[in-house]
MARKE-566462 format. One record per residue: residue in three letters; x, y, z of N, C-alpha, C in turn. Coordinates in pm, whole numbers, plus 50000, padded with zeros to 5 digits. Layout:
BEGIN
ALAXYZXYZXYZ ...
***
This chain:
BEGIN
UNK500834988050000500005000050000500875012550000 UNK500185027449933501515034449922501415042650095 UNK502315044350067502725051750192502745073050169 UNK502015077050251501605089250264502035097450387 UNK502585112850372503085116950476501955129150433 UNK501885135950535501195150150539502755160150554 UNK502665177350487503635184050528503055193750527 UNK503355206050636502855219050667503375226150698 UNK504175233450641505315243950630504505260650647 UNK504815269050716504295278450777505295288650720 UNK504585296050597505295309450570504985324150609 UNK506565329550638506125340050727505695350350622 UNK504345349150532503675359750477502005355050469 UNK501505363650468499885364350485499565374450431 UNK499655380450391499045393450308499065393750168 UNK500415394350104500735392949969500205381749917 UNK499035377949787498405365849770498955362249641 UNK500225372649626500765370349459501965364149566 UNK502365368249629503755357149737503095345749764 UNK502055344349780501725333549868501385322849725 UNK500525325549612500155319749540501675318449451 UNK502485324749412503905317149374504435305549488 UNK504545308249590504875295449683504165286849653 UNK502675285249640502305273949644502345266149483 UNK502175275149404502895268349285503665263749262 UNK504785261349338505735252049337505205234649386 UNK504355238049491504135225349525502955220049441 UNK502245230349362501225219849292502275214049198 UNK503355219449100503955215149039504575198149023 UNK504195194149154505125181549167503755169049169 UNK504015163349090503165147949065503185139449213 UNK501915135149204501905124849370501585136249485 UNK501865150549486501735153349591500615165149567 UNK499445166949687497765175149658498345182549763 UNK497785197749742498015207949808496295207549841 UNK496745204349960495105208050068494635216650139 UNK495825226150144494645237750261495895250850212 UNK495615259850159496115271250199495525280250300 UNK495805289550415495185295350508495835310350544 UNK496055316750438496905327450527495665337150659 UNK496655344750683496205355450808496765363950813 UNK496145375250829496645388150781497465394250907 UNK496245394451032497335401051117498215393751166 UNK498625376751165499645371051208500565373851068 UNK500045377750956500975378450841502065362450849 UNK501395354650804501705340950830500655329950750 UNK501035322750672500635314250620500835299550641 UNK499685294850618499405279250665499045270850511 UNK500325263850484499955254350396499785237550390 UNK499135230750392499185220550404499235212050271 UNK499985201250259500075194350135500275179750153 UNK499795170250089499905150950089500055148449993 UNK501065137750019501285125649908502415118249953 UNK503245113149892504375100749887505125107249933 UNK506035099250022506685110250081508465117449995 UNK508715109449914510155114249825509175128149788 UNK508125124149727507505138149650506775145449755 UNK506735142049849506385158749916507615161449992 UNK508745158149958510055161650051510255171149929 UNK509745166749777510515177049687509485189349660 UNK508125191549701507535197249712507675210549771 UNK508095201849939508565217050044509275217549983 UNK510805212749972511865216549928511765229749821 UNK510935230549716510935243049619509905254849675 UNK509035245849736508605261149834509295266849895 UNK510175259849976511085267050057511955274450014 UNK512405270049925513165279249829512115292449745 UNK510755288949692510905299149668510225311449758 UNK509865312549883509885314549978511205322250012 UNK512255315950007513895322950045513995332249943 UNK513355328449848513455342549717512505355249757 UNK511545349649839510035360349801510225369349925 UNK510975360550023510285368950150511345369750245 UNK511565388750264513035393050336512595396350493 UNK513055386250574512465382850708513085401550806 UNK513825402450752514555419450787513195428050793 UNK512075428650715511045438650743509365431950774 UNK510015418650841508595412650868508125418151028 UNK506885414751029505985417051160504835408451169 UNK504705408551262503325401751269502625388751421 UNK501405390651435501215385751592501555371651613 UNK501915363451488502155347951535504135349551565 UNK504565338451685505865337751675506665333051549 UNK507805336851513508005336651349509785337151404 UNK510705328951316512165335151314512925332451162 UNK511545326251080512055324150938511085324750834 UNK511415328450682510315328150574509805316150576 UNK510425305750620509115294850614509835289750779 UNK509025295250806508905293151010509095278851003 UNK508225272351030508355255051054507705247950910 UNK508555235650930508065223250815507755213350896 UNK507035206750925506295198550999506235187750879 UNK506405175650934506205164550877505535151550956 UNK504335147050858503525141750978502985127850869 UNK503585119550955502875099550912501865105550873 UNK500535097450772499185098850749498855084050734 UNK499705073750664499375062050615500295055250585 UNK500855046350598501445031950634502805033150617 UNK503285045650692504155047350736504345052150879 UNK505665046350940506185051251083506675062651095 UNK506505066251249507245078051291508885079151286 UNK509115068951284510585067251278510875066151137 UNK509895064151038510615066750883510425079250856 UNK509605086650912509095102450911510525112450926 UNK511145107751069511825112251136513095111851081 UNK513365104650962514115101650867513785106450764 UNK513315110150700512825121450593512675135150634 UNK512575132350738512975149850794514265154150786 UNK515045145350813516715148150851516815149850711 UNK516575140850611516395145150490516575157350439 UNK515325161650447514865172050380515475185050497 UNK515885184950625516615192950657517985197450610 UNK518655183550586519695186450537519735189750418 UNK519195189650328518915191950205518795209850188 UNK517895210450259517705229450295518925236350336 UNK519865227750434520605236850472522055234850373 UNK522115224550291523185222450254522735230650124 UNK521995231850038521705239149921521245252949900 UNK520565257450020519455269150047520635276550133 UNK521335269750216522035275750287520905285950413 UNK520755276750467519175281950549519855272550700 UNK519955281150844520405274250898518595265550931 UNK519165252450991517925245251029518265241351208 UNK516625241851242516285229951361515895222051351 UNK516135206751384514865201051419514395200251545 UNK513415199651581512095199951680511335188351691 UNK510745183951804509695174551815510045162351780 UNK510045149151702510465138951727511775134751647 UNK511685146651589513225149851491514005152851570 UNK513605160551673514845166251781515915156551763 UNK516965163351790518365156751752518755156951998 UNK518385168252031518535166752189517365171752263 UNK517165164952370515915170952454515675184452429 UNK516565193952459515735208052447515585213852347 UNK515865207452240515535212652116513745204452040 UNK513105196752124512345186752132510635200552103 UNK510955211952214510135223152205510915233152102 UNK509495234152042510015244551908509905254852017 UNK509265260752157509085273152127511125273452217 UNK511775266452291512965265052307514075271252183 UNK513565267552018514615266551955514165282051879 UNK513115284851915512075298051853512485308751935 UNK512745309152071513035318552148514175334452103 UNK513255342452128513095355052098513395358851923 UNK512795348351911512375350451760513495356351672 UNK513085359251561513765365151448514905370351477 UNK514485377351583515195395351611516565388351690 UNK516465374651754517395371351836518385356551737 UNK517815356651617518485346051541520155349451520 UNK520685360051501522055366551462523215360351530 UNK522395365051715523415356851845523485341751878 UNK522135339251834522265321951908523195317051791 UNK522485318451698523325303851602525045303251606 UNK525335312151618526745313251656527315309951802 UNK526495307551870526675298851976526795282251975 UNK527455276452083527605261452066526325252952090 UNK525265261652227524475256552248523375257752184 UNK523335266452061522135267951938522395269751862 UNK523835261651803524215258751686523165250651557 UNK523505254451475521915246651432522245231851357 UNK521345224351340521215213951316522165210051165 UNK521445217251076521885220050951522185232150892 UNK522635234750804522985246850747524255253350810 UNK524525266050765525165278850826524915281750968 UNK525715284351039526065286051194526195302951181 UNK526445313251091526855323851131525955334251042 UNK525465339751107524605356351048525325362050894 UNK524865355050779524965362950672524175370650619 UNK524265374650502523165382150435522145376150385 UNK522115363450354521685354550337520455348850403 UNK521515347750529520625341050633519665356950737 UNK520195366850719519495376650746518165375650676 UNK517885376150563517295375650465516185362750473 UNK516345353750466515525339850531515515340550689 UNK516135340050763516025338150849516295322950884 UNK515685315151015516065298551013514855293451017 UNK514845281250987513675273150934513725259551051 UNK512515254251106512665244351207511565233951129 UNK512815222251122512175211751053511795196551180 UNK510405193951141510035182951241509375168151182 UNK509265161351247508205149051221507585152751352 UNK506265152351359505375151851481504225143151425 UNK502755143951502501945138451522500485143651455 UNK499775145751403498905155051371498175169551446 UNK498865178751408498615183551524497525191651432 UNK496505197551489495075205751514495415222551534 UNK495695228651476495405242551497493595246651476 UNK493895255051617492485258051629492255275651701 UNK491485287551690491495294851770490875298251829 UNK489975302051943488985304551985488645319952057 UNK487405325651937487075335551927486275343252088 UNK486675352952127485465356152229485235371952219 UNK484645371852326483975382352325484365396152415 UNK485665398252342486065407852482487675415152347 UNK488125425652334489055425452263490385427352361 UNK490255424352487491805426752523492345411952530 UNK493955412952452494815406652459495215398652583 UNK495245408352671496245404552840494965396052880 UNK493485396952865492175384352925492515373752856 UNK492585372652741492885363652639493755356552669 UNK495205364052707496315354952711496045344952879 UNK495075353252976494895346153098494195335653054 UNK493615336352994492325321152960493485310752933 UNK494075315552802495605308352742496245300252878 UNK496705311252955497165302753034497045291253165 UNK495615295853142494835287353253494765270953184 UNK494785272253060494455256752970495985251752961 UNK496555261052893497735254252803498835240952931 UNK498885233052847499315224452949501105230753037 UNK501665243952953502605247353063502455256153126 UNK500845264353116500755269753237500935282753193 UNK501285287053375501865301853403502605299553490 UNK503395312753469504575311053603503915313853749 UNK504745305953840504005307553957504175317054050 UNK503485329554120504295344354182503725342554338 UNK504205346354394504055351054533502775360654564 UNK502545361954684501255366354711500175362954632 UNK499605373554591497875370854516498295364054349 UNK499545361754392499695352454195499565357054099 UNK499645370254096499285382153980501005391553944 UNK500595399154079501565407254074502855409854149 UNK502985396054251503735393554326505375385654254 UNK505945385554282507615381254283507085367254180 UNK508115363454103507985353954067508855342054135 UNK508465331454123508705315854235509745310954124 UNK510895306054176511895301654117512135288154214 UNK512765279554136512695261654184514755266954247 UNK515235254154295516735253054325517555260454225 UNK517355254754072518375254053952517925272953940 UNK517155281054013516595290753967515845293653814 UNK515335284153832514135283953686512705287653785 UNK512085294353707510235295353678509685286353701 UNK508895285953856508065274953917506715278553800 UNK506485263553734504955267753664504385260853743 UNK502995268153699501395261453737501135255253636 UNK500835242153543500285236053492498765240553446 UNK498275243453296497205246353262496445229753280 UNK495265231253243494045221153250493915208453154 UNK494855216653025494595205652912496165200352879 UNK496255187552841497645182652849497685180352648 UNK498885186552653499295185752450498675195852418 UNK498915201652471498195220652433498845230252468 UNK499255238352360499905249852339499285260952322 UNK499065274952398498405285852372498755299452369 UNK498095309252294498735322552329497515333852302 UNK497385345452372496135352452329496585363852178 UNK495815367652151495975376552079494655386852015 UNK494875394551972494075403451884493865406651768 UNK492615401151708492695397951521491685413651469 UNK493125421051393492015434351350491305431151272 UNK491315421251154490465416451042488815421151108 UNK488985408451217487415404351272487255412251402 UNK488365423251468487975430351561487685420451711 UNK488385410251760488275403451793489315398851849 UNK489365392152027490805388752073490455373252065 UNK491465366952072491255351552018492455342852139 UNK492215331052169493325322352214493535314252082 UNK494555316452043495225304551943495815290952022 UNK495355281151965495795271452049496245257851907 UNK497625254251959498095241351886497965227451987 UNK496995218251902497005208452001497875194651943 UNK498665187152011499575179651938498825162551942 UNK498035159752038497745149952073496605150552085 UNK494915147251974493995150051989492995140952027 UNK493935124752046493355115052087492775115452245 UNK494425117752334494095121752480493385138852510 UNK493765143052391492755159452465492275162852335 UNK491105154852312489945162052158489655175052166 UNK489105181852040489005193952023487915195652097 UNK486335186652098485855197752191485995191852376 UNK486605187452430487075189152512487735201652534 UNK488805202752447489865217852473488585232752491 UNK487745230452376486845238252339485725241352484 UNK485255230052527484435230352674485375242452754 UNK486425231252775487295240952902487725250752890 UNK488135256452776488205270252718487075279752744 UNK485795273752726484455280752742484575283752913 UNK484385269852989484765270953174485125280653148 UNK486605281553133487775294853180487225306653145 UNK487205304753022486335321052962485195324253056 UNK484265317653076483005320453155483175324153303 UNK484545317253357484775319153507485385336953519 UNK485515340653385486975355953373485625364553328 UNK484415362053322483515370153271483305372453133 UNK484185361653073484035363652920482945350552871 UNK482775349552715482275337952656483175335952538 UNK483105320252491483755320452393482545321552302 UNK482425324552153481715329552063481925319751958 UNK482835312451947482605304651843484655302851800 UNK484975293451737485965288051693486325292251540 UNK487785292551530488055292851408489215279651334 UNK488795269251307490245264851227491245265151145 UNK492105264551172493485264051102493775254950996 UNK493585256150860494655239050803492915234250839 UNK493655219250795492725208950792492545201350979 UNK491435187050977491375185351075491185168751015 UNK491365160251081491345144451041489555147151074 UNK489205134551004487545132651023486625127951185 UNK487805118351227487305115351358486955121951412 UNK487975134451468487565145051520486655153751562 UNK486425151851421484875155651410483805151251431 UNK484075138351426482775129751476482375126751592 UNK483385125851605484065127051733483235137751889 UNK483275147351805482555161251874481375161751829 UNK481115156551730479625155351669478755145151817 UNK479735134151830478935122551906478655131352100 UNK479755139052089480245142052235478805153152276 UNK478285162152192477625171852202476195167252175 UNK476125157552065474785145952125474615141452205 UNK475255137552306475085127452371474705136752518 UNK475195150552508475175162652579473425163852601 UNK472955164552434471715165752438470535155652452 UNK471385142652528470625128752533470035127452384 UNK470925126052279470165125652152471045109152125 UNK470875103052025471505092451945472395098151876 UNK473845088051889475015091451823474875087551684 UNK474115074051635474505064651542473465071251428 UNK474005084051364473665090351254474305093351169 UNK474005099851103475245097950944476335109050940 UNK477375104750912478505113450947477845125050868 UNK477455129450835477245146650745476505150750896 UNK475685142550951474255149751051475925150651206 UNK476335140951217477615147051264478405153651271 UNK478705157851181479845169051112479045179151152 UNK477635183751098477015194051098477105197351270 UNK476755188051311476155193851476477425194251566 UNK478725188251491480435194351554480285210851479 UNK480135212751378480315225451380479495237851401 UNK477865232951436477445245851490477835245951676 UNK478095237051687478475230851891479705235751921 UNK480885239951809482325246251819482335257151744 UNK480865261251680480505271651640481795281051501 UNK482215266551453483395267451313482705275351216 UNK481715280951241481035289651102480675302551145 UNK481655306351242481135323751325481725335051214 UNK482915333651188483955339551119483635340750949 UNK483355320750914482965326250786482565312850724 UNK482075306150653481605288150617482525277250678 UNK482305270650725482905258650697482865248950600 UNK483465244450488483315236250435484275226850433 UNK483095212950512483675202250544484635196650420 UNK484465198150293485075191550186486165197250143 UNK486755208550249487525218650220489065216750360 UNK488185216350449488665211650551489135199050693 UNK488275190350572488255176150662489475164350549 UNK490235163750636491365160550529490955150150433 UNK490155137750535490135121950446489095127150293 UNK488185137950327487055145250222487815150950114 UNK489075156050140489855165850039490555155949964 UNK491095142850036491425133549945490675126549854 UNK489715124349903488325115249827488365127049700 UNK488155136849729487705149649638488195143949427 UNK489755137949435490015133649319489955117349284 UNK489195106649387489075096449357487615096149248 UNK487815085849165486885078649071485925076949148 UNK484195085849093483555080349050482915072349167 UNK482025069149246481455053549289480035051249259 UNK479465039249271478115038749266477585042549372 UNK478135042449505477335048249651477125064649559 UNK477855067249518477755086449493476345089649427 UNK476125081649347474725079549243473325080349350 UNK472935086949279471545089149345470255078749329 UNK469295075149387468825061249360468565054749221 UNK467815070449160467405065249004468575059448929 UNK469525069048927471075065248836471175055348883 UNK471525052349024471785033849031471005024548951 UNK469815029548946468885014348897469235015448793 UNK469325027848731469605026248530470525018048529 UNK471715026748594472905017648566473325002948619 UNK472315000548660471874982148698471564977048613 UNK470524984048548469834982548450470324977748290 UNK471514985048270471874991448144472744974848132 UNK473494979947989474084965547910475664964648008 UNK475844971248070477344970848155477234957548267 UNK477744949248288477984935348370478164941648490 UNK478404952448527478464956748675478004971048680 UNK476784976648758477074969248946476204955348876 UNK476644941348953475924930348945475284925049083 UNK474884914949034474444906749207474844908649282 UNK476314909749288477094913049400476504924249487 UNK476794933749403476734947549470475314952549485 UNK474344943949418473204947949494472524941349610 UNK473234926649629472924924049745473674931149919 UNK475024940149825475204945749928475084957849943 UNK474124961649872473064973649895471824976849949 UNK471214957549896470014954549972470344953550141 UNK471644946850149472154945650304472064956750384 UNK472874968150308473064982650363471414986850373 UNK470624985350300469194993450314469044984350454 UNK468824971550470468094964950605468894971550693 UNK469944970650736470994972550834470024989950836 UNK469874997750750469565011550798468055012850843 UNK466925001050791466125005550909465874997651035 UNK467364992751022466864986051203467744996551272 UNK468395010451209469145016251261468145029651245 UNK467325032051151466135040951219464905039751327 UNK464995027051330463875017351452464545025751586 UNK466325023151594466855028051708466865043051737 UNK467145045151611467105063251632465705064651685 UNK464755062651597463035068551655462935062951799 UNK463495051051855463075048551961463805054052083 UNK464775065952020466135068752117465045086152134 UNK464145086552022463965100452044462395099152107 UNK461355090552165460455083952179460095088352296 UNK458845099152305458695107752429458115096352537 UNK458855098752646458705092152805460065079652758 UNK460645078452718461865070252670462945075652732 UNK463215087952754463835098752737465405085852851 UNK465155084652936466025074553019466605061652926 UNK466085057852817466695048152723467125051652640 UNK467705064652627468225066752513469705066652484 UNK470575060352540471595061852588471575042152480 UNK470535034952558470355020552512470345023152399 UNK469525028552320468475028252157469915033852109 UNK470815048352170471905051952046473035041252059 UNK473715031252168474085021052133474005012851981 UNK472515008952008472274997051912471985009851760 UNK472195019451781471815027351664473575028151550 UNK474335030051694475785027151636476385017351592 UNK475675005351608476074993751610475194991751425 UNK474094994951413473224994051275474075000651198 UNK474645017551214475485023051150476675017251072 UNK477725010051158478775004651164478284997251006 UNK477084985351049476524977050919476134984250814 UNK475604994150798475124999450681476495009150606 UNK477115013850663478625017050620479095006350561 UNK479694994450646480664989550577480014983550438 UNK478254978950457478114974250313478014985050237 UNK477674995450197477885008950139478965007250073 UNK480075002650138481585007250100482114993050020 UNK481024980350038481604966749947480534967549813 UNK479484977449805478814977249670480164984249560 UNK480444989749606481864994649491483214981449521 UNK483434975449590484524966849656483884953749555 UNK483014947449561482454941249474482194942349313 UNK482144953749293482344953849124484004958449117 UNK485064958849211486174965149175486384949349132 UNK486134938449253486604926249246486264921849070 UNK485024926849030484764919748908485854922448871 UNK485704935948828486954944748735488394936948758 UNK488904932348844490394927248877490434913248792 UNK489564906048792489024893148710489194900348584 UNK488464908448498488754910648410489824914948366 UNK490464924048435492214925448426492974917348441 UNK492584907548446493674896648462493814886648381 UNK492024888748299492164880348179492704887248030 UNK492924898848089493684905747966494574904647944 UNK495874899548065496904900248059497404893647922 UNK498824893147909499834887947797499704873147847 UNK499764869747728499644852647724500624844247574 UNK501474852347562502324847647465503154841147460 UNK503704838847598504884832147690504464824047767 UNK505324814147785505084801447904504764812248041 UNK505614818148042505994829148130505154836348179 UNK504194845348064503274851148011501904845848109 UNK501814831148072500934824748055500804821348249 UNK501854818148328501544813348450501514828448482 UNK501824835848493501564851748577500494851948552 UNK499344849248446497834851648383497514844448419 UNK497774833648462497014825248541496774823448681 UNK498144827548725498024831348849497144842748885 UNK497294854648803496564862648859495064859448868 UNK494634855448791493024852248736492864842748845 UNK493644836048958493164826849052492784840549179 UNK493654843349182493774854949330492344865849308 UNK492454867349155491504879749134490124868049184 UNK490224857849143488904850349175488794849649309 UNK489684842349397489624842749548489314855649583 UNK489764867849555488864876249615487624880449598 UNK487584874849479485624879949413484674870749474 UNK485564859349522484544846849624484494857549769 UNK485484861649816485774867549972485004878249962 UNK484804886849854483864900149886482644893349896 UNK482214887049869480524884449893480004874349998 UNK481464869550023481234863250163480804872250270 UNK482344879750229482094893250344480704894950412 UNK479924903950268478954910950272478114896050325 UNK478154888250310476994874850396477154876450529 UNK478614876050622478594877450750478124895850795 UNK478454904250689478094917950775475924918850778 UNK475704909150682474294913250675473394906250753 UNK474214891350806473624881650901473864887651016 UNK474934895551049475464902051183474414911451183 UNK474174916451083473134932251133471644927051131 UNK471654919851150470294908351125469874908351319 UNK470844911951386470674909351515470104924951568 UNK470424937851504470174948651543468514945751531 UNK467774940451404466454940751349465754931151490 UNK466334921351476465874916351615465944922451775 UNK466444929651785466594938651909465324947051912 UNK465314956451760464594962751727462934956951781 UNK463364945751679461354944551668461174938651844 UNK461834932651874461944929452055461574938452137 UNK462584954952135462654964952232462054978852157 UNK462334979952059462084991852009460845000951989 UNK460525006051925459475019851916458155006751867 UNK457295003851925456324991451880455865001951746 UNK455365014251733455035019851603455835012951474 UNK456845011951475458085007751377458214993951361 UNK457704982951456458434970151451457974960651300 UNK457484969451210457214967651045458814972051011 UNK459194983451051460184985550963461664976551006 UNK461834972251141462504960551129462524949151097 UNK461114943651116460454932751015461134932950833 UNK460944943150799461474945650655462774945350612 UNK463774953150757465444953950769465724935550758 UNK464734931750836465394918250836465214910250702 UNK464194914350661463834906150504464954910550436 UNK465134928950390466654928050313467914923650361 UNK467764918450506469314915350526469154902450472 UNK468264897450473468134882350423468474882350303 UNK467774890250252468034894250081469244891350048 UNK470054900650133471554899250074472014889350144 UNK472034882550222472604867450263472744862350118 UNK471644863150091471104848249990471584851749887 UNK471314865249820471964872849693473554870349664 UNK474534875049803475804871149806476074862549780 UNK475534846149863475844833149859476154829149717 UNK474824835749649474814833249477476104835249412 UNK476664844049451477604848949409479174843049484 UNK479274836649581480174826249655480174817349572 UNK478924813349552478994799049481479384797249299 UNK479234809649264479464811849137481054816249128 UNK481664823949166483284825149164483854812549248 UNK483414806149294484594793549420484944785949322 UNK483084781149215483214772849119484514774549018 UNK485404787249015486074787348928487884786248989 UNK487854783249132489104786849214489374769049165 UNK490614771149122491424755649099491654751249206 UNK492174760649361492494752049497491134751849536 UNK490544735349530489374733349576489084730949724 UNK490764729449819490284729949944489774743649991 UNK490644756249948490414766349968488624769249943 UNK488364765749824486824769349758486024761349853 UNK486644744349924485164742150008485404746650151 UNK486094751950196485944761550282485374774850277 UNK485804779350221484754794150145483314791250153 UNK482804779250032481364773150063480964769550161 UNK481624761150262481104758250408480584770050426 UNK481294778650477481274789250555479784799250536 UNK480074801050392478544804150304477294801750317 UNK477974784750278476614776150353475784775150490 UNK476654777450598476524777350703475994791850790 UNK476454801550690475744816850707474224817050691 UNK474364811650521472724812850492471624801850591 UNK472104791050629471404785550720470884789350874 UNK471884797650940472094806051019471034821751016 UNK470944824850935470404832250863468814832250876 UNK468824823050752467004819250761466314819850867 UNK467204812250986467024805551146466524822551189 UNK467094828751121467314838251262466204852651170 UNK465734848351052465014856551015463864846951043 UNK463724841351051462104833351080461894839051232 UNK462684836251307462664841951502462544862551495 UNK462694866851360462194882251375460954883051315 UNK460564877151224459064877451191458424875551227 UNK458324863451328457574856051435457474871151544 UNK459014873551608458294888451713457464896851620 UNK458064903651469456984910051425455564908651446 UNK455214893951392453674892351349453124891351525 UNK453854891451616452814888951783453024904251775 UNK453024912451743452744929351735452274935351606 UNK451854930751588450914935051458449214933851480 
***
């Protein structure tokens, strides 16, 4: 499978959109790698680019941004409210797909050294690139910014990683660049309602996991607390993998906490987002709504979608769009200006240039194109469509019965089994295209060259494998539709008695596609030459659809005693 890195290189310009749009032309330039989010900001005068693909080609991607970046932008007359000490501040390099942190962390050194040996750009690395613990915090290797780059690097202890060690014209001119592998990190800011900076930065520091320094007397304005080594006793903020700072955005007239979160598994966005609100609300402020940065992975979102339902005793197990939607009016991502999820939800921006599916088709187009002289979508894929329809109304049985006035105490039960219907009607959704790909691989394989002995066993080989899997997809879809066969039975058992027709029916199409699939088991096994392999496959088949019947006869039976 190929292997995918994310990179997000932060240039210190935001205003100029003829600077910013030459930078990024460099990186559309390069094959394999999609430029996904441009974001500048005016009063941080700072730009946010994000870009994916393979990782040789997005190492050569930054690489010419960065460069042309070192051409565009003379760090000698920059300003602006985000911390900054180079035309392209940080390159962040971040795993996405079936690659490690430790091969990451190696393509960083890469592409660091590469910058500093050609660009002549001194470099850091930071974060899991760090070469020594204290270089591990960018804001350590960032410290006093730009204005203080001249003295350190010429020092032993902030000598830089790569590149030039000594203040040229050059390096005046760029400034230094801090190259990392990290983790996905979440830029996010949160808007309120108050325009001073110094409230802002208190909220900041009440969350951010390093705090504030700790002072004597009333903790304000008293002496500051120093440990043995004479360092800054901190207080620890609330949220852990969170970085913050306040500020004031003239665009929107508005003071904001900017916050980078590195780890969104242990501290999700709206978690950060809640406690941000606490703090704000305890200082007399409110937060007003959120702004994001860059892109955001999808979970996330759903993530906050499920968290803020569940707030409202509603059912989680709804369709990621009715999710998405109710994460972003609940983090209030549309104060500032749209959100668009297909713009900003990374796995959506990738889909954005894939082929085509039959899920995309709207009902009529499906049937034509069922219909029409094309061999696929076939049996296959409509029994695992018929699957996906049952699986979804034993998963509206749960929803109606989660929203079911005087219920109000079971609803916690009903969105369970509502997530659990979901799960089924997804994954068959996603084997009605998986099933005609399988045809398609069969047919590619009978195309192959057959001119050669040679020729001839690679074509044959393949045409076995492409078959074993065209037997395995419709197996699949037999165990996901017999499995969701159990939600319909819950249903017509516990659920909304108004409805126990429409699980009655979920269970008939899951049956549907049992039986539909099997057809289709039994028709590709017939053609697998390893026949132990094929009567195992058939057992298994066999033993579904029997299983099956059993267990749709025991939901009709509850149907018809409620009818």
């Amino acid at each position: 499978m190929k292997k995918l890195i994310e990179c997000v290189p932060n240039f210190s310009e935001g205003r100029d959109m003829n600077v910013i749009n030459q930078i990024t032309a460099e990186i559309e330039k390069i094959d394999g790698v999609k430029l996904v989010d441009v974001d500048p900001g005016a009063a941080t005068n700072r730009t946010v680019v994000t870009m994916v693909g393979t990782p040789d080609e997005v190492l050569e991607a930054a690489f010419q941004s960065i460069k042309k970046a070192q051409e565009l932008i003379d760090m000698r007359g920059h300003s602006g409210a985000h911390p900054r000490f180079g035309a392209t501040d940080v390159c962040p390099l971040v795993p996405v797909a079936n690659i490690s942190m430790e091969e990451t962390v190696e393509f960083a050194h890469k592409l660091a050294k590469r910058i500093g040996d050609e660009l002549e750009i001194p470099i850091y690395c930071y974060e899991n690139a760090a070469k020594t613990d204290v270089r591990k915090n960018l804001a350590n290797c960032r410290a006093g910014e730009y204005e203080a780059v001249a003295d350190r690097i010429i020092t032993e202890e902030w000598r830089p990683d790569y590149g030039p060690s000594e203040f040229t014209e050059k390096v005046a001119k760029s400034g230094v660049t801090a190259v990392s592998a990290r983790n996905f990190l979440v830029a996010i800011n949160y808007n309120l309602n108050t325009t001073s900076t110094r409230r802002a930065n208190a909220i900041a520091f009440d969350v951010r996991e390093r705090g504030r320094t700790k002072r004597d007397g009333d903790g304000i304005t008293g002496k500051i607390v120093k440990d043995e080594n004479g360092k800054p006793v901190m207080i620890p903020g609330t949220l852990k993998h969170t970085k913050a700072i306040g500020w004031f955005i003239d665009e929107f007239g508005i003071a904001q906490i900017s916050m980078n979160m590195t780890n969104i598994e242990e501290t999700p966005i709206h978690k950060a987002f809640d406690e941000v609100s606490a703090k704000a609300m305890s200082r007399g402020m409110r937060v007003t709504g959120s702004e994001l940065v860059g892109v955001v992975p999808l979970k996330a979102m759903l993530d906050a979608g499920r968290h803020y339902l569940k707030l409202q005793n509603r059912s989680t197990g709804i369709a990621d769009s009715e999710l998405i939607k109710i994460a972003i009016k609940s983090l209030g991502l549309d104060e500032l200006y749209a959100f668009e999820p297909k713009k900003k939800i990374i796995e959506y921006i990738l889909e954005a240039d894939a082929p085509k599916q039959l899920i995309d088709m709207n009902l009529t187009d499906f049937v034509h194109e069922t219909a029409s002289e094309s061999p696929a979508p076939g049996g296959g894929s409509i029994s695992a469509y018929m699957g996906a329809m049952g699986a979804a109304l034993a998963t509206m049985v749960a929803n109606l019965s989660s929203h079911k006035r005087g219920w109000d105490d079971r609803c916690e039960e009903f969105s369970d089994v509502a997530e659990q219907g979901k799960f089924y009607h997804d994954s068959l959704l996603k084997l009605v295209d998986e099933d005609t790909n399988a045809f398609n691989k069969i047919m590619d394989a009978f195309g192959l060259a057959k001119k050669t002995d040679a020729d001839k066993a690679i074509r044959s080989q393949a045409i076995q494998d492409a078959t074993k899997y065209a037997t395995e997809v419709p197996l699949k879809v037999m165990r996901l539709c017999f499995e969701s066969m159990d939600v319909s039975k819950v249903m017509a058992e516990t659920g909304n008695p108004n409805s126990v027709t429409d699980a009655g029916v979920g269970a008939l199409a899951a049956m549907a596609g049992v039986r539909g699939a099997h057809l289709n088991v039994r028709i590709n096994a017939k053609d697998l030459k390893d026949r132990a392999v094929a009567d195992v496959l058939l057992s298994e088949a066999k033993d579904i659809e029997n299983r099956a019947l059993f267990l749709e006869n025991e939901i009709i039976a509850i149907v018809e005693t409620k009818l």
